[in-house]
N, C-alpha and C positions, 0 to 999 in steps of 0.2 A: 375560517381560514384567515391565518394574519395579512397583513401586507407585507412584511420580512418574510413571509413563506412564497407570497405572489410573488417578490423581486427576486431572490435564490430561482425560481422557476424559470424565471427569465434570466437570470445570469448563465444557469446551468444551461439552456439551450444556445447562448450564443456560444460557452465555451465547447459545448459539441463541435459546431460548426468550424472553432476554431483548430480541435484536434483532427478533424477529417482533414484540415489542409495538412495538417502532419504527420497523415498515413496512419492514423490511427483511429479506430473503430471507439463510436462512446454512445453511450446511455443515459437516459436520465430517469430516473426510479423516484417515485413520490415517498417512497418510507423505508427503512428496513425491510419488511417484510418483502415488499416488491422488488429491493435488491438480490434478497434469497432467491428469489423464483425465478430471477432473470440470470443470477447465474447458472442455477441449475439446468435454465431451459439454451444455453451460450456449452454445455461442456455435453458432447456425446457418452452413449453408455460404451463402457470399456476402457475410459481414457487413464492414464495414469497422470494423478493428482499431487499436490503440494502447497503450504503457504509457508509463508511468512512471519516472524512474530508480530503483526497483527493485531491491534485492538481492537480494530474497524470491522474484523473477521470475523472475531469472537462474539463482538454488540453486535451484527446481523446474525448468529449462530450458523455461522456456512458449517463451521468443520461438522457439529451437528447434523444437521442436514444431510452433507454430503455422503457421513458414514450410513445413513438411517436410509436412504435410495438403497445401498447396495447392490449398486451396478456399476463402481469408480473402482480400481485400485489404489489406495487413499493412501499417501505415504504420511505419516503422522509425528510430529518432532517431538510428540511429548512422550514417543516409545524409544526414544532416543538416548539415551542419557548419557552411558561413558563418552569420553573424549574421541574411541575410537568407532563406537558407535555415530556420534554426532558428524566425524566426515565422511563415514560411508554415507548420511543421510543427505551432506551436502554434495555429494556427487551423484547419487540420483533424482535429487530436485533437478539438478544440472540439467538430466534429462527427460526430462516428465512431459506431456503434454501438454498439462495443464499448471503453472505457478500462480497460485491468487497473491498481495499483497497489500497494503494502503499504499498509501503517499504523504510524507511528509508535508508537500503545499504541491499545490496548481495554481496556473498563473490564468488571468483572464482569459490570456493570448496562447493557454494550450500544453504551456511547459509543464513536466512534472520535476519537483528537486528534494530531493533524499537524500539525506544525510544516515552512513551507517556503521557499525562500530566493525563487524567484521570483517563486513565485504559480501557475504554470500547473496543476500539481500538483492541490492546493488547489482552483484553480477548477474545473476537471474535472470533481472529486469534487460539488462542491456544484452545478454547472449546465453544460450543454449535450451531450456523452455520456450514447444514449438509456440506457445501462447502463454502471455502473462494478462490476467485481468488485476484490473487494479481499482481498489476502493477508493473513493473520495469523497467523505461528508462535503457537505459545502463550507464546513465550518473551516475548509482548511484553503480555499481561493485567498489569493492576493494578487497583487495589482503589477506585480513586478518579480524577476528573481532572485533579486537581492532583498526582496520582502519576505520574498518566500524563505531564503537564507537566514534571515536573521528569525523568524517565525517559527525556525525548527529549533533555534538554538536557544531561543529567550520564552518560547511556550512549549513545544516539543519536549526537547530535551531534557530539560528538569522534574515531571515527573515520570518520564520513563526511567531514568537512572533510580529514582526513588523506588519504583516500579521492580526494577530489575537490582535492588540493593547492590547498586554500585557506588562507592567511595570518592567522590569529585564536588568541585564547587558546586556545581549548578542544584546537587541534590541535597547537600545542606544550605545553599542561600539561595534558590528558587530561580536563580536566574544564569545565562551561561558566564563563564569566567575563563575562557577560550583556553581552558588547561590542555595539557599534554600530559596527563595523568596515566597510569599504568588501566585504570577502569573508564577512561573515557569512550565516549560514544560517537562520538562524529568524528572518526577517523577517513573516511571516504563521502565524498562530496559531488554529487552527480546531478547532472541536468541534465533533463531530456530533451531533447526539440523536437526531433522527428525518430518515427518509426522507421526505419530502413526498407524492414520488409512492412506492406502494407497488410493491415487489418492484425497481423501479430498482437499487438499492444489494444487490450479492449479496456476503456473508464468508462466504471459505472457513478456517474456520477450520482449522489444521493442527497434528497431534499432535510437533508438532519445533523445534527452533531456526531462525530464520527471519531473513536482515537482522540489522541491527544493533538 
């Protein structure tokens, strides 16, 4: 076991502590694998389900998982395709039980900040999903939110557009170039501080690289 794995262990439990002053319920998971099993064992049988586009989802194989129980209503966005299929799928994520998603950064001190192109993301997080759990390698802690700000837009940001072949600076010069392009991605800019309602908001925090 490194010492970068020792200190992450100890980071992640202080930031626990600091999301409970924020009404917000959080975990700390030693690996992927222990991430899967703790969401699995956080969502009751019958709940209707959803995520996020997600990398952090994918690398711990939840949607996996979640279909292979079969005992979820799993609403799935990759069965989604037309345009009018895609907002029927964004108005029952609206109301799902359960919304899994990453985070762009967390801050020492608790905050989560997400940056997102559409909005649905975004909105999820902040209203209508009776529960939103939320992934967070450790790889994505900063010290501040305007660390976190600039962390989505100068590491984040450029391979996702790459990712999602979309047409903007940041995905031909690897860095943001704070466009207003027709394919840009950080159109909506949200910080979290607190949960309103308490326990709603569950971070699993995990001991690994996580998403971009």
């Amino acid at each position: 076991m490194s010492f970068v794995y020792d200190a992450r262990e100890k980071q992640a439990k202080t930031i626990i502590k600091a999301l409970e002053k924020r009404n917000m319920t959080a975990y700390y998971c030693a690996t992927k694998e222990e991430c899967t099993k703790t969401v699995l064992s956080l969502i009751p049988e019958g709940s209707v389900i959803s995520w996020g586009g997600s990398m952090s989802i994918h690398e711990c194989g939840i949607p996996d998982a979640l279909k292979n129980e079969g005992k979820y209503d799993v609403l799935d966005r990759t069965q989604y395709t037309t345009p009018e299929a895609q907002q029927e799928f964004a108005v029952k994520t609206f109301q799902c039980d359960y919304f899994l998603m990453g985070t762009n950064a967390i801050t020492l001190d608790g905050e989560l900040i997400n940056v997102d192109g559409n909005g649905n993301r975004v909105a999820s997080l902040i209203y209508g999903p009776k529960h939103v759990i939320v992934l967070a390698g450790m790889n994505k802690v900063v010290d501040s939110v305007e660390a976190g700000y600039k962390r989505t837009r100068d590491i984040a940001s450029p391979p996702n557009t790459i990712r999602l072949n979309k047409s903007t600076p940041c995905s031909s010069l690897g860095r943001c170039g704070d466009c207003l392009s027709p394919d840009c991605i950080c159109n909506q800019i949200v910080v979290t501080r607190r949960s309103r309602e308490k326990e709603r908001i569950i971070v699993l925090l995990v001991n690994d690289n996580l998403g971009f």
